[in-house]
N, C-alpha and C positions, 0 to 999 in steps of 0.2 A: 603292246603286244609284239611291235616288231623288234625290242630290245629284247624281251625275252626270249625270241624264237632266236636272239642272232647270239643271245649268250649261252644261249643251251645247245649250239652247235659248237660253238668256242671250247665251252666244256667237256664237250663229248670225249670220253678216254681215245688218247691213240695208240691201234691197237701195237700187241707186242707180247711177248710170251715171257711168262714168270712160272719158274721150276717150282710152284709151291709144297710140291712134295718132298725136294729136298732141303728147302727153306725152313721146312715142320721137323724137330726133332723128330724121333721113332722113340714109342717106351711101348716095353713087354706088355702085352696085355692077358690078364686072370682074372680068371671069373672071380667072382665074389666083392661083393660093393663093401670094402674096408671100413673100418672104423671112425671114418675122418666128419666132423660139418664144417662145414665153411660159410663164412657171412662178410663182406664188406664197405665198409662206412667210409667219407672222407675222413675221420680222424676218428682215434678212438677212444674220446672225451662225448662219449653218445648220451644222448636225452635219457631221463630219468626210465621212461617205460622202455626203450631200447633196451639199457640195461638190466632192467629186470625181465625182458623177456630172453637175451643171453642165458640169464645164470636159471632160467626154469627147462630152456634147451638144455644145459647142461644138466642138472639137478635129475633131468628125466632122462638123460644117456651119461649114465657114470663109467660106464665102459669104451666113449668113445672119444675122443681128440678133438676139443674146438679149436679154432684160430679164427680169428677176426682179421681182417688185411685192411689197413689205410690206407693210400694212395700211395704214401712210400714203399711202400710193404709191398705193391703191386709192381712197383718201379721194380725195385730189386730179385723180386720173383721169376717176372717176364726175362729181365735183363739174365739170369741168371741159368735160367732153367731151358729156353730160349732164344735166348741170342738177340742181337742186335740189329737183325733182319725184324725179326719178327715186333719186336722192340717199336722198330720205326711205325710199322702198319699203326699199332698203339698209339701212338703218338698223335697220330696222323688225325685222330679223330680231337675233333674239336672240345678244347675243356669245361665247356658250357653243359656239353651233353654227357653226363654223370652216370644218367642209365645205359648210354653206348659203350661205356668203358666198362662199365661193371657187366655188361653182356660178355663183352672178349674176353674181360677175368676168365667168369666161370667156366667154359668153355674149358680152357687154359689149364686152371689149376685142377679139375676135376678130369681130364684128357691125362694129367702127370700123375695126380697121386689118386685119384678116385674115390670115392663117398660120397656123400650127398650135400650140395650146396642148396643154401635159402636164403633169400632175399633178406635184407635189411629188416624189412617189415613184416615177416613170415613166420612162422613157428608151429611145433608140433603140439599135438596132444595127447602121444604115445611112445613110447622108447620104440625108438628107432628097431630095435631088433625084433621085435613084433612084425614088422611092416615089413622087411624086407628078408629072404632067406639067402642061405647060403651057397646058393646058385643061381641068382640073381646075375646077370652084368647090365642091363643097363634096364631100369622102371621106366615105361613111357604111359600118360595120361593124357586125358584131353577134359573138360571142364567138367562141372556136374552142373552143366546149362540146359536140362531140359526142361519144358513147362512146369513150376511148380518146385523143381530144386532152387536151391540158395543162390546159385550163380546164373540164374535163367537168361540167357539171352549172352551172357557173358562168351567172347572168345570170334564172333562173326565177323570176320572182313570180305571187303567187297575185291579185295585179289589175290585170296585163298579158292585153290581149286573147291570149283560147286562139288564135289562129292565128298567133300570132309563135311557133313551132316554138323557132328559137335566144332566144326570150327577149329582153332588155332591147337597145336600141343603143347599143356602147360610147360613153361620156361621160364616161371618163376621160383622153382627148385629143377635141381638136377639128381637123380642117383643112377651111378652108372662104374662099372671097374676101372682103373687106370689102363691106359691104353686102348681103351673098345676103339674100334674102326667105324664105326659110328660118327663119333666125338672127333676123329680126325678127318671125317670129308665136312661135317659141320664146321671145323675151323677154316678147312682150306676153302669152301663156299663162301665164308663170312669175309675172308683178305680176298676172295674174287670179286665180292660186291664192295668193298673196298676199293679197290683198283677201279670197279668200271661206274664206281658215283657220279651222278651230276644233279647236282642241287634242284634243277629244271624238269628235270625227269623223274629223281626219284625222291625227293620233299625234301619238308625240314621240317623239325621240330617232331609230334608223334609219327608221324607217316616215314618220315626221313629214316627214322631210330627201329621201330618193328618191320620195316622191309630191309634194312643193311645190316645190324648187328643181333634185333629181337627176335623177336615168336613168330613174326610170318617168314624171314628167311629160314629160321629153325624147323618151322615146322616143313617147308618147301622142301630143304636137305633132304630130312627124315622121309618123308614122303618118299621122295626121286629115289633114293635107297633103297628102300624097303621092296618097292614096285620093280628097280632092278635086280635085285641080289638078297630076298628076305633071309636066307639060307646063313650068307656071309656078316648081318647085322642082326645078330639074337635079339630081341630086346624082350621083355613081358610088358602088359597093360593090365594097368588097374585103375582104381577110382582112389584118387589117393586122398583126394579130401574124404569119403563116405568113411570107406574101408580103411584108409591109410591112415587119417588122423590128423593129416596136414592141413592148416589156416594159411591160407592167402595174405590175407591181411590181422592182422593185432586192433585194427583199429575198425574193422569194417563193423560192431558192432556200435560205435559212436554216435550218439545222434548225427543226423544230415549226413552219416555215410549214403555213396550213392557211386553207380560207377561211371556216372558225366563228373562228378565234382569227391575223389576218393577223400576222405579225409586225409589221409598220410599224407597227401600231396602239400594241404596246409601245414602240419605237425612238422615234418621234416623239410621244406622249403627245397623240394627240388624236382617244380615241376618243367619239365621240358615240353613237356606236348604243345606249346606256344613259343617254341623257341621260331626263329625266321631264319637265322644264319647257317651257314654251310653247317653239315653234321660233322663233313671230312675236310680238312685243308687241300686249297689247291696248292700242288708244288709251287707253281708261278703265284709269288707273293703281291704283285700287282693285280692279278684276277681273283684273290683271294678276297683284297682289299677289296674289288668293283664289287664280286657275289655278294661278301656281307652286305656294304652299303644299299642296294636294289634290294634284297632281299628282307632287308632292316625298312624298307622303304613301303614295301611290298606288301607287307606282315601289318602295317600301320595303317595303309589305307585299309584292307581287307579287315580290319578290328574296329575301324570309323565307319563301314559300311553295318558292320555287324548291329555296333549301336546304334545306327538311326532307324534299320530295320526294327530292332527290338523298341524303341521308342515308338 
């Protein structure tokens, strides 16, 4: 206990001020969510049902623009579009955590060109131009977790403001215009909790990832927004799974789907939510190296305890 209370001071960001406003490009922002989806994979040699749920996206938006982004793809996007500032924040986040990175993507490429991004695992069951109109800027939804719908129980965290009833705001699709103002205090929030990580305080592994780069900072932003300035962030809300047609998962209808144990997580081997290691690199490579190790240390006993309980 006394190591950890003495590394999670060590840790503690020191403070100091970072212009993130000038850090963030600026792009024009218009109404109307474009024609673009966007989905990204470590590489784009993807599983047999991956790609056949690709080419049914597409097949059911022939009017619209896919692009899939690999890891490289994301390299030279950020680097590109972005700069070398922002570059770094990227970086910064550890390569283990797959879903952290792919959070700051979307963020990212959908804040530049606008459309609607969906997860790897995700897919529609309507053409896009159904679901959304041409005065749209940015779609926000929250689960269809009430008693008795499909996602019952889905989206509650225990450090989500108590007045969000349905819980988190989905964030595993995004539609929104390029430039909403929105989408840019979301980003500049996400390189702020960036900046003030400490492994000690704010997790690792699921906890680490939906409070720094996921659905509870996302949804936290949007909130603090809305309640300051609804006027200056348009959004609409709908039920995009009922009405929209949107699938969370490809796979949740799989036997032993369940949302302690998602299928995808085995299918695509990339599950983080047990990860133990920093989510963010510390600049000082010698305290980087202590955090993993403790934290690798950490994760092992608390997995040893897990099992003798369960036994």
């Amino acid at each position: 206990m006394f190591i950890t209370t003495l590394l999670a001071r060590i840790n503690h960001p020191r403070p100091g001020s970072v212009d993130y406003e000038s850090m963030l490009p600026k792009v024009e922002w218009k109404r109307g969510i474009p024609n673009h989806i966007f989905q990204t994979d470590r590489s784009k040699d993807t599983k047999k049902i991956i790609s056949a749920n690709i080419q049914r996206i597409q097949q059911l938006n022939p009017g619209w623009t896919y692009a899939l982004y690999d890891n490289e793809d994301i390299d030279r996007f950020i680097l590109k579009e972005y700069g070398e500032q922002v570059y770094a924040y990227y970086k910064r986040i550890d390569s283990s955590y797959g879903a952290a990175k792919a959070d700051f993507f979307r963020y990212l490429v959908i804040y530049r060109f606008g459309g609607v991004y969906l997860d790897i695992k995700s897919s529609v069951d309507k053409p896009l131009s159904e679901v959304f109109s041409k005065d749209d800027t940015y779609v926000l939804s929250f689960w269809d977790n009430l008693p008795g719908q499909k996602h019952e129980g889905f989206g509650h965290y225990p450090f989500l403001p108590e007045e969000l009833e349905r819980g988190e705001i989905l964030q595993w699709y995004l539609a929104a215009s390029a430039g909403h103002p929105l989408l840019r205090r979301i980003i500049i929030t996400m390189l702020e909790k960036i900046d003030r990580y400490n492994p000690y305080i704010d997790g690792v592994g699921w906890v680490g990832t939906v409070a720094t780069t996921g659905p509870v900072m996302y949804t936290w932003a949007i909130m603090e927004a809305l309640k300051e300035a609804p006027s200056e962030y348009p959004v609409r809300w709908m039920d995009i799974v009922g009405e929209g047609g949107f699938r969370y998962s490809i796979f949740e209808d799989e036997p032993g789907a369940g949302r302690n144990e998602p299928v995808h997580v085995k299918v695509l081997s990339s599950d983080y939510r047990k990860l133990s290691v920093p989510l963010v690199r510390n600049r000082f490579r010698i305290l980087q190296f202590i955090n993993k190790k403790y934290l690798t240390l950490l994760g092992r006993r608390r997995a040893q305890k897990t099992e003798r309980n369960d036994t």
